[in-house]
Structure formats: structure tokens, C-alpha cells
N, C-alpha and C positions, 0 to 999 in steps of 0.2 A: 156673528158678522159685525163688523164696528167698521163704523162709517167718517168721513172726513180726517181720513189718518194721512199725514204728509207722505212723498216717498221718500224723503230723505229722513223723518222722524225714526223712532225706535219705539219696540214694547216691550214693558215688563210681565213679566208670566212668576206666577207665587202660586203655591197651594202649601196647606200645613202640612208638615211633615217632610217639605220639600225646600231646595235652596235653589232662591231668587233669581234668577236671569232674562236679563236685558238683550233680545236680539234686535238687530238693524233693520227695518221696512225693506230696506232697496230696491222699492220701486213692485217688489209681488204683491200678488191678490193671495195666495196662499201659503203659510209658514207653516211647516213641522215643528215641533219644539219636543225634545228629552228633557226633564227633570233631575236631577241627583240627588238620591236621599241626603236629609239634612244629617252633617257629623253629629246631632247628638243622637238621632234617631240609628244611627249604624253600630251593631252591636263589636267589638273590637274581634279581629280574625288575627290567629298568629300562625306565622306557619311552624310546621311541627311533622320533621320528618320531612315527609314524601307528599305532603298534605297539609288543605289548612284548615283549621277548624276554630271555631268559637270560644274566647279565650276560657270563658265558664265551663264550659265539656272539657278542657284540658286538664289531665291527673297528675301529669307530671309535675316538675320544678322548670316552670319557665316564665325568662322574663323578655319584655318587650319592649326596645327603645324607639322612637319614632325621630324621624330624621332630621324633624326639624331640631331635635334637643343637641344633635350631634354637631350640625352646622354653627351653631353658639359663639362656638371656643376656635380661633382660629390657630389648628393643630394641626400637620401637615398630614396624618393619618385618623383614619377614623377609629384603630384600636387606643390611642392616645385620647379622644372623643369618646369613650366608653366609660373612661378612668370618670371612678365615684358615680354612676349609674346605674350601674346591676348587683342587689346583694351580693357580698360573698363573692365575687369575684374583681381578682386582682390583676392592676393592671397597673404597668412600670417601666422607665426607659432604662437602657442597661446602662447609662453614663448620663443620660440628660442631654448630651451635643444635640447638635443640630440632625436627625439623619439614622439619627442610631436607633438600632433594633428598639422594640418593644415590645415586653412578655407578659403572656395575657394568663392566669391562673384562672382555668372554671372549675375542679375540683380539687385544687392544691397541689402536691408533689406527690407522684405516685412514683417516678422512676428516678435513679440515681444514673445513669449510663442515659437512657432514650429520652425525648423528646416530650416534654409536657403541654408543649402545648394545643390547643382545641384543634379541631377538625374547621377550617372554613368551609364553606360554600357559599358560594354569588350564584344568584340565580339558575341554583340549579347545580352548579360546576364544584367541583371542588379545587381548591385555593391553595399552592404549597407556599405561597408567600407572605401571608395575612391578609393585609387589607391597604397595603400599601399603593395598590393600583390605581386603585377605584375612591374619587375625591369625597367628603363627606358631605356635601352639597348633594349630592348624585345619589343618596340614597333614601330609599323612603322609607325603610325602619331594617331594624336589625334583633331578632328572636336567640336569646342565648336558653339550650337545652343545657340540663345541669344533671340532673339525676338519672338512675338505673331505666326509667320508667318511661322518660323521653327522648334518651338515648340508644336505647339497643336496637333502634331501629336499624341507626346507624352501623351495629356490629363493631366488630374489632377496635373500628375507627373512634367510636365513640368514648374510649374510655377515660379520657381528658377533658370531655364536653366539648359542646357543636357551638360552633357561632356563625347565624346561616342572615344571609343578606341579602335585601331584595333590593333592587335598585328602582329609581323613578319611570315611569313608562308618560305616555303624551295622554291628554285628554280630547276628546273630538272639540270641535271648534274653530274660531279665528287663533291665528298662529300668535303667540306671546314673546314676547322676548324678554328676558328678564337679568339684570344685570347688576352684580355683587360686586363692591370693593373694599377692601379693610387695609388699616395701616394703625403701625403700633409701635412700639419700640419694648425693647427686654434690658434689664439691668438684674444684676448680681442679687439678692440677701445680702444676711449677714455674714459676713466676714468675722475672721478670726484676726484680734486685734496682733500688730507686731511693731516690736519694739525698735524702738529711733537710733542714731547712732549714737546718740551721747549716753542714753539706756544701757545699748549691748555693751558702752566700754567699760561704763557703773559696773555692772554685771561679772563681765570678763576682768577685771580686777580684782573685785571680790573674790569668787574663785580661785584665782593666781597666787592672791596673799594669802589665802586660806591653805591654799597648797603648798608653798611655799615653806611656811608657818611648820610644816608637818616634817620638812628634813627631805633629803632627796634632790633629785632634780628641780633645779630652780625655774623658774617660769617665768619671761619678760613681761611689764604691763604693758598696755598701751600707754604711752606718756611720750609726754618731746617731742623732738621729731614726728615719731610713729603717726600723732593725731595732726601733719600735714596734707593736706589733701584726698582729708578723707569727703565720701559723696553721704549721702542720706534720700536712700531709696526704701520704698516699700513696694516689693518685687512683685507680692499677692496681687496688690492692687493696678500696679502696673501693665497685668497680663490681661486685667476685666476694660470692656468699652462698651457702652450703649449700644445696644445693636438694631437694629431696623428691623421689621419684620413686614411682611406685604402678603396678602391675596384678592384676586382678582380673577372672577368667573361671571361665564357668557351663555346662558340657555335658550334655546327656541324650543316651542311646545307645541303640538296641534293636532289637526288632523279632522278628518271628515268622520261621521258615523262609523266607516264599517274600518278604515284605517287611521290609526295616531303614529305619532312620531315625539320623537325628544332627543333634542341633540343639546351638545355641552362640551364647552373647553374650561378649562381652568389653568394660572399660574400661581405658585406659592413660592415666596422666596425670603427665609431665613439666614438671616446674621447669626453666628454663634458670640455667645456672651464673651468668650475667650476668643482673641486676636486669632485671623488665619484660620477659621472655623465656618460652617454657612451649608445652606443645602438649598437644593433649588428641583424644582418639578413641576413638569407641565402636565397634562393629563386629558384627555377628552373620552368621549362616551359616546355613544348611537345606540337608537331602542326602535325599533319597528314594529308594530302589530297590526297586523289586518287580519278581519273575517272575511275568511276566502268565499266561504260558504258559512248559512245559519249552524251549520253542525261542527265548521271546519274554520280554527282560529291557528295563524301561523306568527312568529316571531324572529325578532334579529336582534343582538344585543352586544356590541361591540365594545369592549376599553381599551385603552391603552394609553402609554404613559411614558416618559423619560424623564431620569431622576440622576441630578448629580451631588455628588455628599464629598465635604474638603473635611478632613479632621485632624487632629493635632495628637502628638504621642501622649494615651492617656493611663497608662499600665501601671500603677506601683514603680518598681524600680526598672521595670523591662526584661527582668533576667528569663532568658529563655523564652521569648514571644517575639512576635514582630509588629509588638502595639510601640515600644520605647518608653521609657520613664516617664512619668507624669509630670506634664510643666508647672502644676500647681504643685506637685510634691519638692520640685529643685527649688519652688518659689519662696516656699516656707521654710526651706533650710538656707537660702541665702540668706547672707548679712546683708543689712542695708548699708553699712560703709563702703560697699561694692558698687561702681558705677556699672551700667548698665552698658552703655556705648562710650570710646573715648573719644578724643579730640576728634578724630578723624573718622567718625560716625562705625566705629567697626567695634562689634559685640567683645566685650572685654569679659575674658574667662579665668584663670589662675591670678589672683591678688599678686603673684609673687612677680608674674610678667610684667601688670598693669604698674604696680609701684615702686621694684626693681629690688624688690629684698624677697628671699625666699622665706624668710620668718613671716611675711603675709598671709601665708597658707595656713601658718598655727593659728595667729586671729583671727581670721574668718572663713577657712576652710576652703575646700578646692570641687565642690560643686559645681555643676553647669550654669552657665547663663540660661534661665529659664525663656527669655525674650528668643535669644539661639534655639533652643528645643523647637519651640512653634514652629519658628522661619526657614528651621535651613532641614528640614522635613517636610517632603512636599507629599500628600498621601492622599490621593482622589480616587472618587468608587462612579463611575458610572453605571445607571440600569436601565434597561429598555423590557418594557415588560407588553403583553397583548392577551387580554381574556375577550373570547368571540365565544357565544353559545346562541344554538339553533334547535327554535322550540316549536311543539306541534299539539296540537291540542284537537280529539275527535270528543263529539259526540254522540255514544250510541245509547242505543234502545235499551228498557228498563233500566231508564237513571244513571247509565254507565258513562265515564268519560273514561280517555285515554289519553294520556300526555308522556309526551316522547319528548328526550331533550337531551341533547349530542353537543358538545365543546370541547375548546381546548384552552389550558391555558401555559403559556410559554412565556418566558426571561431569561435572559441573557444582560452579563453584567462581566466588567473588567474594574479591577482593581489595579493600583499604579502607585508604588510608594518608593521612593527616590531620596536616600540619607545622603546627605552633602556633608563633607570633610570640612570642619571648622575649627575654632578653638585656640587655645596657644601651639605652636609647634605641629598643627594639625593631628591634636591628640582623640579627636570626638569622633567616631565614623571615620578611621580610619582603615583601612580604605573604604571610598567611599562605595555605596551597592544599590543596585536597582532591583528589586523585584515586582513577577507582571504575573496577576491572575486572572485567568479568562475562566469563566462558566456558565454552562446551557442549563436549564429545567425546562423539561417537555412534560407536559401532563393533558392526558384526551381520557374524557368522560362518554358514557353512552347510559342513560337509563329510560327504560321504559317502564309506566307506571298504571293501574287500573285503578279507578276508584268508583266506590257504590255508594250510594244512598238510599234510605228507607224509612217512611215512618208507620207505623202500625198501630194507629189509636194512639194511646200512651207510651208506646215504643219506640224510640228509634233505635237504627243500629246502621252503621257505616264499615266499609270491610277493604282495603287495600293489599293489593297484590302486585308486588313487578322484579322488572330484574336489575343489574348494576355489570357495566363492567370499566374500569378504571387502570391505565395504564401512567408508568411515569417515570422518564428517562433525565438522566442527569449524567453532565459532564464537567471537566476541571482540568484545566491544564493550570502549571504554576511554574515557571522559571526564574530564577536568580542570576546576576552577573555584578561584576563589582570592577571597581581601580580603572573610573571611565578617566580620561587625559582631554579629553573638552565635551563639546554642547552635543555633541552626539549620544545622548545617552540613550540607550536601546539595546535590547537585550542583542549579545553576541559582539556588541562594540568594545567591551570591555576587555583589559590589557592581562588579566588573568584567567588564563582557557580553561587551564586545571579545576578552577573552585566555579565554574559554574555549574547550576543544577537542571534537573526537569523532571516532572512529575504530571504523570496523567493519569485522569481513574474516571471511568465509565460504568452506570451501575443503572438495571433495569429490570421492573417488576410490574406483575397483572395482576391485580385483586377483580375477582368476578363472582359476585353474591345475585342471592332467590332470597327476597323477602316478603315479610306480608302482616297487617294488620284487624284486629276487629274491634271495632268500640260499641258498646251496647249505653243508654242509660232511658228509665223511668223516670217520665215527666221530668225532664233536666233536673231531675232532685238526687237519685241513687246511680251509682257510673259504675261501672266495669269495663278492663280493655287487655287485651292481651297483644303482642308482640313476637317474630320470630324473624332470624334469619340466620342462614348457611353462606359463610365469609369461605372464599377457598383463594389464597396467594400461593402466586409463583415462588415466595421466599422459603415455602418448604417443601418436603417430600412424602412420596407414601401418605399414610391415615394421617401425619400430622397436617397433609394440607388442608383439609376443610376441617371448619369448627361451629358451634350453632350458638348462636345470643338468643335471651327471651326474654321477657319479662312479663309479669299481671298486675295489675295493678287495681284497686275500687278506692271510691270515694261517695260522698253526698255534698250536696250544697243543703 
């Protein structure tokens, strides 16, 4: 009992082993107070599989990032937040733009035709998009399984490695609010040096007279005339701009004893280093937990997200794709005696139009305007994406719990890339073409999971059993139209009926597995654990539908 306390004062409550907290009088004769063991006093839990367990009893190959490491680097994803974290696995953007894919290697390249990369899971669910959803503020660590031994739990799924993500949940308490801003700017490296105009003519003469020299075909220099109105551009450099980079995230946290809460928005928005380039994403979160009952803990866990990506033709020379030539690759083959825009601010393409002799095209070649490439290709990917997972947690008799956990998760994305007719003579993207990609991924999870515990003197042993079943539907429409006659451009506007296309494809499959675990070890010193599960997909027939994973594994500390 402590006497003479204000009502509007406050008390601090300490004990070793435990971390500090200051609750408010408000005016009561009697406070409850919870404790939280002290972080150094908590032994580190990863999860693993279906289960979490203490990282020391772990035999497999796993590693564990914690979220504040992720948050650091402001990356618009958290597989790009991973890059140079986890031994042995690699991680990479397929171009660098702003927006663009990133591939995560957890056991290298196994396949030449399929798909390498890991198996996600967010709480619980499994992920057919990575980790693009879900912001890295939002997360409270992330467990990469790598090996035979950590993995087969997983079955089939697993043979690329897991990368399973748990997200942030609320703490009981007054409500927090907590509020992140960052701002940066992106410039270039190094650069490949390119030569001036008065260089390339040095150069281009040399050459000339050396050829010359040899009999044959005679070759003009530049000289006289020719060296009137010539520009001095470096085209490389011309296409790079300081770019802006932003994010900006908004959390509330809380919640009473027996329910927590944590909610979260975020924005990120990316300049790309090259002109005409940029990504932008908004993203927010909801996590709910209440203990319905001492025995009976329920959840709610919602993401969702919208993400728009502008990119620039970035392919080698384009032949055969619908990426288009690289503007950095036209950048480096133009001459800088080529002006970029003329008088009349209009992108100047063939030398031979700009300076009225077609022997311009021998001097400095007949190349795109790289400034052109960017601008008069307009190619936007919009995503809408929503992971929602519904979790249940019993506790029964002789040490057993049961967690059940059912989600979905669904994207929907269009794609819009529109070549505008330019050039001399309207020789680039002629005719001009619109193509429009729409497509759905549906994917719904259901698992139900047992777990046991036991210690017996010097024994413990742990045993998990449950079931999986996993559905995931995907759709794709694609149409092409071309030779639009004004601002109407939209598929079916277009003045050539003949050469339009369309293309649909709908594809869908059930994986539904029986799995189960047991881990034994002696005085946390000698370990033994074995593994099993029966994978059975819709993808095949007969005996070859089901197939069985295992593994065994021991160790000592």
C-alpha cells in the first residue's frame, strides 16, 4: 500500500528479469500491472514449418531476420530488404527500374523451364506474389528454411526453400501512434565515358583515311561544310535525372489485456533514375487478437495494397518481345553531333532529315532518338492486391493446442502499353499499337494443425500433426489493336480490324496434404526429429497423384 500518491501522478513498476513500466494513477485505489520479460532474458523463437520452436532445438538450416533490420533501407519491398541478410541466398531486381520483379534464390537454380523461386507464406497463408503486398514496416521478422531438413515439411512446395513472414500484431495498452517519414534522392554510378564531337570526327577520319588508303570505295571525311551545325550531346547522360524517392507510414497499436489491435497505412513513391520511369504504392494492414476465452484466442489479419509501375522500353534490341529496345542501348550508339530536339522542340531522328543530306546517315548512323524511346512509349502496370487470413487457436487437455487458419489471397493487375508513331516520315511504330493485359490470381489456404509438448526429466519431445489444403486460380486476357486515327485509343478503336488479336487462358489446381512432425532431444544437448508428409495435386492422375516428403535429421549443441 503507498500512501500520499497524486491522482493525476503515475508509477513505475520494475523487477529483474522484467521490463520497466510506467502506468498512470487516474484517480484508482487499485492497479493490475503485467510485466514483459526483458528482450535479453527471451530465448529467440523461429518459426519453422507449422510451428515455433526455440532457435537452439532447431536442426535444420534456418535463418532469421527481425523487422526492424528490414525497415533500415527504404526499398519499396521487403524481398529487396532481404538483399545481403541471409547467408547463401540471393537476391536481385531483374532491371533495377523502379517496380520491377525481384528474384529471391534460397537454394539456387534447380529448374531450367519452372519456377525457382521459394515458397512465401504471411502468416500462415501462402503468397503467389512474394512479398510485394505487405510493407516492411509491417513486419516483425521473417524465417528463411533452406535445407532438406526444414523444408519437407513443406512437401513438394518446398524444394526452392520457404520464406515465411510473420507480421506485427498490437500490444495490450494505451493506444500508440507512431509515425515514419523518409525522403532521399537516387542518382546514377558510374557511367561509361562517351566521346565529344570533335573526338568522334578525330576518329571517323582516321578510319576514312585508313580506308581510303586501302583502294576501293572512297569514304567522305567530315570536313567543310559537313562540320556546320553540328550539336555536342552525350545522349547517356542526357536520359539519367536525380530522382526523388519518398515514404511515409502511419501506425496505431493497442489494446486491452485480453484484445490487441494494430493498424497501418503506408505510402512509397519512387522516381526512376531514367526519365519517364517511377512506381508508387500505397498499402495498409489490420491485425486483431482477442482471447475469446482462457483456452480460446481468435484473429484477424488483413493487407492490402495498390501499386502503380510507369517503365521505359528496356530489352536489348526488342526483337521479338513487347519490352522494345533499350534506351540506354540507342543512347550509346548515338553520336553526339546529333541534336536531341530541333528548333521547334520536335525529337530529331535520321541526320539525313535533320541536316538535309542523306550522307548524314554514313556519319552518324540512323539510330533512334533515345529521348523518343522513353516518351513516345507509354507503358503503365497497375496492381491491386488483398491477403485477409482467419486464425483460431484452442487450447486442450494434456498440453495440446490446435490452430486453425483459413485465408485468401487475391491480385488483379492490368497492364497498358501504347507505341506512338514518330520519327522521320513516321518510320518508328508504324502503325501505331495498343496492347491491354488484364489478370486475376485467386489463392485460398485452409490448415489445421495439432501441436504437443512434453518434458520427462531430461526428455523433451514435441509431435505435430495436421492437414493443408490449398487451391489457386488464375486468369489472363491479352488484346492488341493498332493504326488508332486520334485520342481514342482503346482496344477495338483501332482502323485495322484484321490484325487485332485476343487471347485468354484460365488455369486451376488443389494441392491437399497429411502432415506430421516429432522432435525428441536430451537436456537441450543431443536432438533427433523426423518429418513426413503425403502432397496429393490436382495437376496429376492415377498413382502419380500423391507423393510422400521425409526427412531425419540429429544434432548436439
Amino acid at each position: 500500500e503507498l500512501n500520499n500518491v497524486p491522482e493525476d501522478g503515475s508509477l513505475e513498476f520494475s523487477y529483474l528479469g522484467y521490463e520497466t513500466r510506467t502506468v498512470a494513477v487516474g484517480g484508482r485505489t487499485v492497479i493490475d500491472v503485467a510485466l514483459d520479460m526483458a528482450s535479453d532474458q527471451i530465448e529467440e523463437l523461429v518459426v519453422v514449418g507449422y510451428a515455433v520452436q526455440r532457435k537452439r532445438d532447431v536442426l535444420g538450416a534456418v535463418n532469421k531476420v527481425e523487422g526492424a533490420e528490414l525497415a533500415q533501407i527504404p526499398v519499396p519491398s521487403a524481398q529487396l530488404a532481404l538483399q545481403g541478410r541471409v547467408p547463401g541466398v540471393q537476391v536481385a531486381s531483374a532491371s533495377g527500374a523502379p517496380g520491377a520483379d525481384v528474384s529471391v534464390r534460397v537454394r539456387g537454380v534447380g529448374s531450367i523451364n519452372s519456377s525457382n523461386e521459394p515458397l512465401y507464406i504471411i502468416d500462415g497463408i501462402q503468397i503467389e506474389g512474394g512479398l510485394n503486398t505487405v510493407s516492411p514496416n509491417d513486419i516483425e521478422d521473417i524465417t528463411v528454411l533452406k535445407d532438406a531438413a526444414s523444408t519437407s515439411i513443406y512437401g513438394s512446395r518446398g524444394s526452392n526453400g520457404i520464406v515465411i513472414i510473420t507480421t506485427k500484431k498490437g500490444r495490450a495498452g494505451q493506444a500508440t501512434v507512431s509515425f515514419n517519414a523518409e525522403a532521399g534522392v537516387q542518382t546514377h554510378g558510374y557511367l561509361t565515358p562517351m566521346v565529344n564531337t570533335a573526338d568522334y570526327i578525330s576518329i571517323y577520319n582516321e578510319a576514312a583515311r585508313n580506308d581510303n588508303a586501302m583502294g576501293g570505295v572512297q569514304r567522305d571525311l567530315i570536313e567543310g561544310s559537313y562540320l556546320d551545325g553540328l550539336a555536342d550531346v552525350n545522349h547517356v547522360e542526357e536520359l539519367f535525372r536525380v530522382a526523388p524517392l519518398q515514404r511515409y507510414e502511419l501506425s496505431v497499436t493497442g489494446g486491452s489485456e485480453r484484445t490487441t489491435y494494430a493498424v497501418s497505412g503506408s505510402f512509397f513513391d519512387q522516381d526512376g533514375i531514367i526519365k519517364n520511369s517511377g512506381y508508387k504504392k500505397i498499402s495498409f494492414r489490420s491485425n486483431v487478437q482477442s482471447d475469446v476465452k482462457p483456452w480460446l484466442n481468435v484473429g484477424m489479419n488483413v493487407i492490402g495494397s495498390m501499386a502503380e509501375t510507369q517503365s521505359i522500353p528496356s530489352s536489348g534490341d526488342g526483337y521479338q518481345n513487347n519490352e522494345g529496345g533499350s534506351a540506354i542501348r540507342y543512347a550509346l550508339f548515338r553520336t553526339p553531333a546529333i541534336p536531341t530536339y530541333d528548333a521547334d522542340g520536335n525529337y530529331v531522328d535520321l541526320p539525313s532529315a535533320y541536316f538535309g543530306q542523306g550522307i548524314y546517315n554514313t556519319f552518324f548512323g540512323d539510330g533512334y532518338n533515345p529521348m523518343g524511346v522513353i516518351n513516345e512509349t507509354d507503358r503503365v502496370r497497375n496492381e491491386k492486391a488483398v491477403i485477409a487470413a482467419a486464425n483460431m487457436l484452442i487450447k486442450l487437455p494434456l498440453n495440446i493446442t490446435s490452430r486453425t487458419v483459413a485465408g485468401v489471397d487475391y491480385m488483379s493487375g492490368r497492364y497498358r502499353q501504347f507505341n506512338q508513331t514518330w520519327g522521320t516520315g513516321g518510320r518508328i511504330n508504324n502503325p501505331n499499337s495498343l496492347l491491354v493485359e488484364n489478370y486475376d490470381n485467386f489463392n485460398w489456404t485452409f490448415n489445421t494443425v495439432l501441436n504437443w509438448g512434453e518434458t520427462f526429466g531430461d526428455h523433451n519431445v514435441s509431435a505435430m500433426a495436421g492437414f493443408e489444403a490449398v487451391r489457386t486460380t488464375t486468369y489472363s486476357m491479352q488484346n492488341t489493336d493498332q493504326n488508332f486515327a486520334d485520342d481514342l485509343i482503346f482496344i477495338g478503336k483501332g482502323l485495322d480490324e484484321q490484325r487485332r488479336t485476343s487471347y485468354e487462358n484460365q488455369q486451376a489446381f488443389t494441392l491437399a496434404s497429411f502432415f506430421g512432425s516429432v522432435n525428441y532431444n536430451y537436456k537441450q544437448k543431443y536432438y533427433a526429429a523426423a518429418t513426413v508428409r503425403e502432397d496429393g495435386t490436382s495437376r496429376f492422375k492415377g498413382r502419380n497423384r500423391w507423393g510422400t516428403f521425409y526427412s531425419v535429421s540429429g544434432g548436439w549443441n
